[in-house]
KESE-314640 format. One line per 4 residues: number of its first residue (from 1); for each residue x, y, z of C-alpha. Coordinates in steps of 0.1 Angstrom, whole numbers, padded with zeros to 4 digits. Layout:
N
NUM) X,Y,Z ~ ...
END
This chain:
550
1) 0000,0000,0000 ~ 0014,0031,-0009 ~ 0010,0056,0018 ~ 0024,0092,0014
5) 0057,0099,0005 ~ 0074,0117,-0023 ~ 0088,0089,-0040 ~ 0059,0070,-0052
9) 0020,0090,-0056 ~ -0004,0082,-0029 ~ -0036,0101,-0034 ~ -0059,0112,-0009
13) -0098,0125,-0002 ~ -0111,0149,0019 ~ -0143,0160,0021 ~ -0152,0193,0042
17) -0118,0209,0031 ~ -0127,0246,0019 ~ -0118,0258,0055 ~ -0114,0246,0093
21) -0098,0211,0101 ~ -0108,0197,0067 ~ -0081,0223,0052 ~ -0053,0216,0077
25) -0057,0182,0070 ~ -0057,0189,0032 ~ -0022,0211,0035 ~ -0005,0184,0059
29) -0015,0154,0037 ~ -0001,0177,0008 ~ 0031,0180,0024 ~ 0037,0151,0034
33) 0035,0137,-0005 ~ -0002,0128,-0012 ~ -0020,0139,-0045 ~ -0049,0155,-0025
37) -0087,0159,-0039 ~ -0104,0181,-0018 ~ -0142,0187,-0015 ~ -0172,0204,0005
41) -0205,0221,-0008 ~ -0208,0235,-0042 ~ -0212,0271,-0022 ~ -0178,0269,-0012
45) -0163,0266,-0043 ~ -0141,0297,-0037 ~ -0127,0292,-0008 ~ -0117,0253,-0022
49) -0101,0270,-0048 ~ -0082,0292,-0027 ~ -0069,0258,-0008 ~ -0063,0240,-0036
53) -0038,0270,-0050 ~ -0023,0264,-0015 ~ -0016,0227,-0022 ~ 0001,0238,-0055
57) 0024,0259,-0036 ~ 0036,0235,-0014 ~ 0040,0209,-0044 ~ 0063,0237,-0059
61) 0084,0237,-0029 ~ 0095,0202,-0034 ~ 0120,0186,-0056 ~ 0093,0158,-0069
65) 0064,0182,-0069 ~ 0058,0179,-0099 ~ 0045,0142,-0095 ~ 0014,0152,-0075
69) -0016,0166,-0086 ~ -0044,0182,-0064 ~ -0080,0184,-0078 ~ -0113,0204,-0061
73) -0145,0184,-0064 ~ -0179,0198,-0055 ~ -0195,0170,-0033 ~ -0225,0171,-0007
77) -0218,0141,0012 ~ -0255,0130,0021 ~ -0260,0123,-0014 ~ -0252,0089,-0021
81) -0247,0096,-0059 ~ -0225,0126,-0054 ~ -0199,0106,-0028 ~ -0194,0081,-0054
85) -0193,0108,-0082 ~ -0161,0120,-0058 ~ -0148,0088,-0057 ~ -0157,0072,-0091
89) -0140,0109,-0105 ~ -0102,0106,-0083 ~ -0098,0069,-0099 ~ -0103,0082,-0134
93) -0082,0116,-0133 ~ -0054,0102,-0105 ~ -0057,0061,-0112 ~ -0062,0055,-0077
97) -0072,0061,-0040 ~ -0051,0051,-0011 ~ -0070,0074,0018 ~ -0103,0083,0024
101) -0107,0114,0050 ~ -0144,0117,0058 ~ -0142,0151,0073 ~ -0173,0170,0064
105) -0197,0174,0093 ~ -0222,0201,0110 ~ -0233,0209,0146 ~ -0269,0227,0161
109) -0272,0230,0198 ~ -0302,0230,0216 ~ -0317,0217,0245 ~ -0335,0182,0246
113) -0366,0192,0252 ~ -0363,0217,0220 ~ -0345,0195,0201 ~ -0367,0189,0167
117) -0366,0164,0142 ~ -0356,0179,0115 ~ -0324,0193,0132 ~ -0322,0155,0139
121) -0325,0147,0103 ~ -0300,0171,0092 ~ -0273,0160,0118 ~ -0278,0127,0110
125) -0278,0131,0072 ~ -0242,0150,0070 ~ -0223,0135,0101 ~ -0236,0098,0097
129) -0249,0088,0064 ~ -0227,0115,0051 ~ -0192,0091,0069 ~ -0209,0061,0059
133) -0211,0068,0021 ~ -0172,0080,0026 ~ -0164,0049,0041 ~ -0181,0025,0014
137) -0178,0046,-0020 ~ -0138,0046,-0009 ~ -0140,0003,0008 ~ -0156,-0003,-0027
141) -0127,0009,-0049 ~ -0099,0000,-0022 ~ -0109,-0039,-0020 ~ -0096,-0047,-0056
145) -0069,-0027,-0049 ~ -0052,-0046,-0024 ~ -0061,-0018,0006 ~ -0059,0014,0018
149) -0067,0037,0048 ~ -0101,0052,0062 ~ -0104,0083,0088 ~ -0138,0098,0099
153) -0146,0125,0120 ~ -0155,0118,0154 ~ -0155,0137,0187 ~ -0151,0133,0223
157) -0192,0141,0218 ~ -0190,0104,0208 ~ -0180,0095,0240 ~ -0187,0124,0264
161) -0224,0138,0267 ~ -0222,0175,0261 ~ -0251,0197,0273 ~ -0273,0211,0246
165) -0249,0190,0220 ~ -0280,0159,0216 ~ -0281,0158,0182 ~ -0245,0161,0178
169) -0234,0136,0203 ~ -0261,0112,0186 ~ -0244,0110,0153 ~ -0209,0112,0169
173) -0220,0079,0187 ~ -0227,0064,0157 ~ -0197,0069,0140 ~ -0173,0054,0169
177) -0198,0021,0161 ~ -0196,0029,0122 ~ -0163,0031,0122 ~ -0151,-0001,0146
181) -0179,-0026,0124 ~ -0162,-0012,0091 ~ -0128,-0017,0106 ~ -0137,-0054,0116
185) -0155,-0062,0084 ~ -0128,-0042,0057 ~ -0093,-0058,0074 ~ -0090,-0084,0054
189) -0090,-0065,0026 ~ -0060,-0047,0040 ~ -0081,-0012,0046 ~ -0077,0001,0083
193) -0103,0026,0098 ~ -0100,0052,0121 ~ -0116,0080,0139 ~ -0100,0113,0153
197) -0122,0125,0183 ~ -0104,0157,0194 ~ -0127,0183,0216 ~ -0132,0220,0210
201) -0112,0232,0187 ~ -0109,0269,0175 ~ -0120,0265,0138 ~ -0148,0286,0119
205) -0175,0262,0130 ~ -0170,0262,0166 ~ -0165,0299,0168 ~ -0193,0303,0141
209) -0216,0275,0148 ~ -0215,0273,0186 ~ -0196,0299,0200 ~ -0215,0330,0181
213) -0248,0310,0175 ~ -0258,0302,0211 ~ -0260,0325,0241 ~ -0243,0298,0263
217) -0216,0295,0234 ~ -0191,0309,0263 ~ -0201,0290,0289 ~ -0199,0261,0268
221) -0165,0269,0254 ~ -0153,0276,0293 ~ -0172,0241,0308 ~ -0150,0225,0279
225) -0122,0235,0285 ~ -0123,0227,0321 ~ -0130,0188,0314 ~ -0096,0188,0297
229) -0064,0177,0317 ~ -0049,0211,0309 ~ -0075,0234,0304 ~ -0060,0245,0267
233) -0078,0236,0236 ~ -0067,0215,0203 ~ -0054,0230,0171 ~ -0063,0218,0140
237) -0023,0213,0130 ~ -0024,0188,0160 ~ -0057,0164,0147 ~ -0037,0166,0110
241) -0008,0154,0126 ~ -0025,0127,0143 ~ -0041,0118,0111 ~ -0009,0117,0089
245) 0008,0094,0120 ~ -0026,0073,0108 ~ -0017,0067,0077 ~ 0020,0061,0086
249) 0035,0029,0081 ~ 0039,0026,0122 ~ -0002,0027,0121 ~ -0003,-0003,0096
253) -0017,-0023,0121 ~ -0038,0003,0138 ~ -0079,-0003,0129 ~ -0113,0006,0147
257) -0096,0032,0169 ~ -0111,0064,0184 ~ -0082,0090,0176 ~ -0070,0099,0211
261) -0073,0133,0212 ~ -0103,0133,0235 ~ -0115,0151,0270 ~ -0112,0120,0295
265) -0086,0096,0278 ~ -0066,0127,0273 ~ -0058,0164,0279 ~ -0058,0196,0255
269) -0025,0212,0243 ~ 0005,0206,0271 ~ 0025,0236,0252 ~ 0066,0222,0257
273) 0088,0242,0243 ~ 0121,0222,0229 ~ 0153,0236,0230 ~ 0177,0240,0203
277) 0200,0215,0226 ~ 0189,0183,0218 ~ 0165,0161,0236 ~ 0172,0135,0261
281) 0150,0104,0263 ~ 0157,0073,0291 ~ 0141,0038,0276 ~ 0143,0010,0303
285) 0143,-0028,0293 ~ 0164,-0016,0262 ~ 0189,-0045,0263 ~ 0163,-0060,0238
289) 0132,-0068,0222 ~ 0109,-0034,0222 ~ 0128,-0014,0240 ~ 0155,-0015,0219
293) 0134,-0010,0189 ~ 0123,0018,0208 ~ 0158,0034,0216 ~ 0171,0031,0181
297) 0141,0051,0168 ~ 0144,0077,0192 ~ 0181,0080,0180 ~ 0175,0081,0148
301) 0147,0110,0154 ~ 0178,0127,0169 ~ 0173,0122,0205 ~ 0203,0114,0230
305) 0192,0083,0243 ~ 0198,0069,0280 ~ 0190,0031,0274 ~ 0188,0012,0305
309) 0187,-0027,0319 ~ 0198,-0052,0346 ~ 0233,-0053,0350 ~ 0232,-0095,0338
313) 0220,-0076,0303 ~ 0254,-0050,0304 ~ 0269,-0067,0273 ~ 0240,-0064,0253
317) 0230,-0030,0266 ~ 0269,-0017,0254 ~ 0258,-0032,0220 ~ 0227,-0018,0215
321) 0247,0016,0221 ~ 0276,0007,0194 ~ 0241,0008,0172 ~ 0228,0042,0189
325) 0264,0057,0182 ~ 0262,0043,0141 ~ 0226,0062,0139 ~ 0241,0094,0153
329) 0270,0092,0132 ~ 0249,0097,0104 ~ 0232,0126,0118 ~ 0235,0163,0111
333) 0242,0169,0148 ~ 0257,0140,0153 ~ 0283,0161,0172 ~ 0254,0169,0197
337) 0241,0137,0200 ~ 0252,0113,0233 ~ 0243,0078,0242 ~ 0246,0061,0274
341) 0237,0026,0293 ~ 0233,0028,0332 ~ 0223,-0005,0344 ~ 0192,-0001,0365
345) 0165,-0026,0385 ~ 0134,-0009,0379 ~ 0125,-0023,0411 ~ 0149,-0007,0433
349) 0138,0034,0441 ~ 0171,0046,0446 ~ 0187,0028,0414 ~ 0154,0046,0395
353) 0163,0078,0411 ~ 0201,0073,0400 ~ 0193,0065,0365 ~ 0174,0098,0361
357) 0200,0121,0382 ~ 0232,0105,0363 ~ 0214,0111,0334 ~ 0205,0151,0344
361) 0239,0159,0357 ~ 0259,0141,0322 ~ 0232,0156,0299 ~ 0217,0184,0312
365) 0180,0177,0312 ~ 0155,0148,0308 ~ 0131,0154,0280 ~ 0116,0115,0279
369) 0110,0088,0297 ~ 0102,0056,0285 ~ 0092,0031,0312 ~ 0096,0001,0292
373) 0109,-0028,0313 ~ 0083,-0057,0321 ~ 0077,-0090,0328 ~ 0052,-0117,0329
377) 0046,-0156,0341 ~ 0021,-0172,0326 ~ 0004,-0196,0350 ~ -0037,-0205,0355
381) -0053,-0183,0384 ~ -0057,-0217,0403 ~ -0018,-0220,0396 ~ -0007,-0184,0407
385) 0012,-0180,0434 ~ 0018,-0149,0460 ~ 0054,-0149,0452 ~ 0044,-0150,0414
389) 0018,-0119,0419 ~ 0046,-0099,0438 ~ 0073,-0103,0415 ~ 0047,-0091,0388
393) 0037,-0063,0406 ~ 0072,-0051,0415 ~ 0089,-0048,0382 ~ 0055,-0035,0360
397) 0033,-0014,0382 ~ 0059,-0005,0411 ~ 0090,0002,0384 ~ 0065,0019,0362
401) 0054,0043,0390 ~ 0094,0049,0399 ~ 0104,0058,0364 ~ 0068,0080,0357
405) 0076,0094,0393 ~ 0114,0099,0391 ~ 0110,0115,0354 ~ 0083,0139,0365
409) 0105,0153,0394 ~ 0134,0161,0371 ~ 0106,0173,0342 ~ 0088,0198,0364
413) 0113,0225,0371 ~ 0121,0220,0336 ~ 0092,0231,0321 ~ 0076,0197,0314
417) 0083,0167,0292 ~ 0068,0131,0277 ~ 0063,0105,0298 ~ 0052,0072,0284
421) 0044,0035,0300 ~ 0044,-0001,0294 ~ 0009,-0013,0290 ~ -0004,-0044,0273
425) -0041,-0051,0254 ~ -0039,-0071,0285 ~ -0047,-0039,0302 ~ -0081,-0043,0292
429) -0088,-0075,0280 ~ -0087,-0104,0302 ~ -0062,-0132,0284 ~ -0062,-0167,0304
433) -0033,-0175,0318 ~ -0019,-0143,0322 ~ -0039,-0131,0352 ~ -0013,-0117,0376
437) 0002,-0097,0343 ~ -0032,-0083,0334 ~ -0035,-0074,0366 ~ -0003,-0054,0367
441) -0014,-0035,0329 ~ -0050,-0023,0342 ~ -0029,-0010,0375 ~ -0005,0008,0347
445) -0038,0023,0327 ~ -0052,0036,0359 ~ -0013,0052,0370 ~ -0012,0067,0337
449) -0046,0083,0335 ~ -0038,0098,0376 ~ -0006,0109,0365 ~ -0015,0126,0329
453) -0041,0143,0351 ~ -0017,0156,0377 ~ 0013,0169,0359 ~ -0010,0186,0333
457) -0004,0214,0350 ~ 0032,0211,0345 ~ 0035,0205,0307 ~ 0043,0170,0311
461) 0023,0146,0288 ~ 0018,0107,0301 ~ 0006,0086,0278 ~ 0013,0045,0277
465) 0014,0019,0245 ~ -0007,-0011,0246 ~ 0002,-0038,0220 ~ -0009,-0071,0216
469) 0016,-0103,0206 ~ 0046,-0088,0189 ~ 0076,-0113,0174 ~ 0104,-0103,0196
473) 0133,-0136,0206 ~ 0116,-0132,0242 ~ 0081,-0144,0228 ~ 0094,-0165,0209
477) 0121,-0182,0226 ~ 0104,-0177,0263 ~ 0068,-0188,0255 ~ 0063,-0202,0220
481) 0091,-0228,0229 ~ 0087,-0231,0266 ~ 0046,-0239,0269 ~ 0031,-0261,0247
485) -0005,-0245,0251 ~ 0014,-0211,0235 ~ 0012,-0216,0200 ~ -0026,-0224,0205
489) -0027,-0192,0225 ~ -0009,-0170,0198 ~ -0031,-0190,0174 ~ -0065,-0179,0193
493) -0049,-0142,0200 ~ -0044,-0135,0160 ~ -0080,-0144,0151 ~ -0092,-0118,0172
497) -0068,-0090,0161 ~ -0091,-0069,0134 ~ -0056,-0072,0109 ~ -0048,-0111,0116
501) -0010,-0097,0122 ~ 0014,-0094,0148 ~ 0023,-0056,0157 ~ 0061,-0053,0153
505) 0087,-0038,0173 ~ 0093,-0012,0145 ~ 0057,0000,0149 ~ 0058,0006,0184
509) 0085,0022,0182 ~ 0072,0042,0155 ~ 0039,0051,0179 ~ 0064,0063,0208
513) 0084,0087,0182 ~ 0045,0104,0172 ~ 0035,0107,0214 ~ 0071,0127,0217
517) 0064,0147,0185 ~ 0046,0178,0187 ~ 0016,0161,0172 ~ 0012,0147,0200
521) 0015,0179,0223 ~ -0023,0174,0226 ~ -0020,0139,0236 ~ -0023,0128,0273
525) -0036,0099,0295 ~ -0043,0075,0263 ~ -0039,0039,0264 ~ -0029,0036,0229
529) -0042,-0001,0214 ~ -0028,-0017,0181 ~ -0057,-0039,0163 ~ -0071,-0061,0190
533) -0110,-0063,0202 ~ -0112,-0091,0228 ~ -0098,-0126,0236 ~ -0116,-0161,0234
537) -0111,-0185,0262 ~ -0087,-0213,0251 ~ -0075,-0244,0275 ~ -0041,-0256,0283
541) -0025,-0273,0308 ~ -0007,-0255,0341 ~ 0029,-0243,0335 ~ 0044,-0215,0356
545) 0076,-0198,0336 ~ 0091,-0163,0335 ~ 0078,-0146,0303 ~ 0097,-0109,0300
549) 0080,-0085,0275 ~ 0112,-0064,0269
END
């Protein structure tokens, strides 16, 4: 699937684009190497002409520019006939259509009990039929394709009631269920689909619409604003961000997901200003496995890296940095760019609290912190032992808190910083045989939404990754060849993941570079699945084994 860069034409659709989010959106997709078609109502045909001379632009800037094309189609997306007019009209002009960005969408407030029908009707005709003909006019012309990637516009109104915002909320509802039925029933076609869900954000509509329109408009703005973790709005730059990380080869196996930009599961815009200097990040467990993956990415996004890991690991921690050192090499600033290993039990306070202050006083600051280190034992609940539970507990909820806790003291004075966790699909969905590590991952959810609440204030951001199986030598050598009820277990685990593929350590890492980018800014107290919905029962007989997700 050919998804957005300068070297080979991806095209992409998005409807609602003469102004607002719709036109951010547009612009970023345009500049990160998508032909771009974009569309709204036939009265705005002005102001889509004045973005799609912006497009050009951008495609003059660039070397290959002259590759891309950008095309304005009229389109009201409750017409059935129109959206596949839009779609029928890209594959004939641009030969294809990778993306589908189901943007349009309208609001009216008003009060239950004066809440008519028709507003009903016209709500529901733009921000659900209107998504669904999107999703199926681009799923249609996708399929024979091989794939391709679906966003729709949610909002935390799909989640969140919001006084006087029925109507809305309704058809917001209904796209969080539209969009997780079409992303179970389109993966095996290779299409993911997604939902952004941000809150208020300062575009034309919600000053126009809401703000200007409604005598409470204020108070609503203000009530808003206060159910964030920061009490800041979104921009629009930040939802097009999130939306081009969507459609990045780290989200390939990202599908039926609410976009994370959302009152309770996260805050508004932690502003972080970043230095010229460059950034420091710390990623425990980094011996191996993930957290490696993790540290090499964050080196090659030109971070100084801190990796960190039992002292049994110190020969494989001193390689992984011979590989950190190679990636800064090639850097611009490689002169600027450091790498360290300090060998650290997450377990132990004080060796927490040394990792972060050695790595203040030789670097200077403390910009990330990855609390990656974790194990597991897989065992029945009958089976599980205290001294099983403990161990458990102390390395990923207790060496989680100590890293989060350690990071935030160092961040604070600072100014703020990203903070991100360990967590598991396991954080949610019960998995058998893995009930003292499940139990750990729901205590690391509920740490991470406390903390993202507290140090809001502070401009730190704490956010955690959640990933289901993922083919690192640990899985493989420490549970596919140690139990023999695991391959029936992976087997069980894939046919519930929406994709039928394993996440890869390159895709994580890939989802920890975006929550440290300034996409992400906005992004705080999210629990951040990859592709899974729940987990059947299987049997198998009692083992009890260490099984380390590093």
């Amino acid at each position: 699937m050919a998804i957005g860069n300068f070297s080979k034409p991806s095209v992409a659709i998005v409807t609602g684009s003469a102004q607002g989010l719709g036109k951010t959106i547009a612009l970023r997709l345009a500049s990160d190497g998508y032909s771009v078609v974009i569309s709204d109502l036939v009265s705005k045909k002005n102001e889509l002409a004045a973005v799609l001379q912006q497009i050009k632009k951008i495609y003059q800037s660039h070397p290959q520019g002259s590759a891309r094309a950008a095309l304005q189609i009229e389109c009201d997306v409750t017409s059935e006939n129109q959206v596949n007019n839009l779609v029928d009209t890209t594959i004939q002009q641009l030969g294809g259509l990778n993306v589908m960005v189901a943007n349009a969408g309208i609001v009216k407030l008003a009060p239950l009990l004066d809440l008519t029908g028709e507003t009903i009707d016209l709500t529901h005709a733009v921000n659900v039929k209107g998504v669904f003909h999107c999703y199926r006019a681009a799923a249609r012309v996708m399929i024979p394709s091989g794939g391709g990637r679906i966003i729709g516009a949610c909002s935390v109104g799909g989640k969140t009631t919001v006084p006087l915002f029925g109507a809305y909320c309704m058809t917001k509802s209904a796209v969080r269920s539209l969009t997780h039925t079409a992303a179970q029933e389109w993966a095996e076609h290779g299409i993911t689909v997604n939902a952004y869900a941000p809150g208020p954000i300062d575009t034309d509509m919600w000053v126009k619409d809401v703000m200007a329109a409604n005598a409470a408009g204020s108070i609503l703005d203000q009530k808003a604003t206060e159910l964030s973790a920061t009490h800041k709005k979104s921009t629009p730059e930040q939802v097009a961000g999130l939306v081009s990380f969507l459609l990045s080869p780290a989200a390939d196996n990202m599908t039926g997901k609410q976009g994370m930009i959302d009152l309770y599961d996260c805050g508004m815009t932690v502003e972080r200003t970043w230095s010229s200097k460059p950034s420091v990040a710390i990623v425990t467990g980094a011996a191996q496995g993930l957290g490696k993956a993790i540290a090499l990415k964050l080196a090659s996004e030109g971070y100084c890296v801190v990796i960190s890991d039992l002292a049994v690991k110190r020969e494989s921690l001193a390689s992984v940095v011979q590989e950190i050192k190679a990636i800064h090499f090639s850097h611009p600033q490689a002169a600027s760019l450091s790498a360290l290993q300090i060998e650290c039990d997450v377990t132990e306070e004080d060796q927490v609290e040394n990792l972060v202050n050695t790595t203040v006083t030789q670097l200077g600051k403390l910009d990330v912190m990855v609390a990656n280190a974790g194990i597991g034992k897989l065992a029945p609940l009958l089976d599980t032992t205290t001294e099983m539970i403990d161990s458990i507990h102390a390395v990923n909820v207790k060496g989680v808190f100590y890293c989060y806790r350690a990071a935030a003291r160092a961040m604070i004075p600072s100014g703020g910083g990203r903070i991100i966790g360990a967590c598991s699909v396991a954080g949610k969905i019960p998995v058998p045989y893995l009930g003292a590590y499940c139990m750990t991952k729901y205590a690391v959810r509920g740490l991470t939404h406390t903390a993202a609440q507290e140090w809001a204030p502070h401009g730190i951001t704490v956010n955690a990754y959640a990933p289901g199986i993922i083919d690192t030598d640990l899985w493989l050598k420490d549970v596919i060849a140690k139990y023999e009820f695991a391959p029936a277990l992976e087997q069980k685990a894939m046919e519930i993941v929406s994709t039928h593929k394993k996440s890869t350590p390159e895709q994580v890492a890939g989802l920890v570079a975006f929550l440290t980018s300034p996409s992400a800014a906005n992004v705080t107290g999210t629990f951040l699945r990859l592709a899974v919905r729940n987990l059947i029962a299987i049997t198998g007989p009692s083992r009890d084994r260490a099984m380390h997700f590093g």
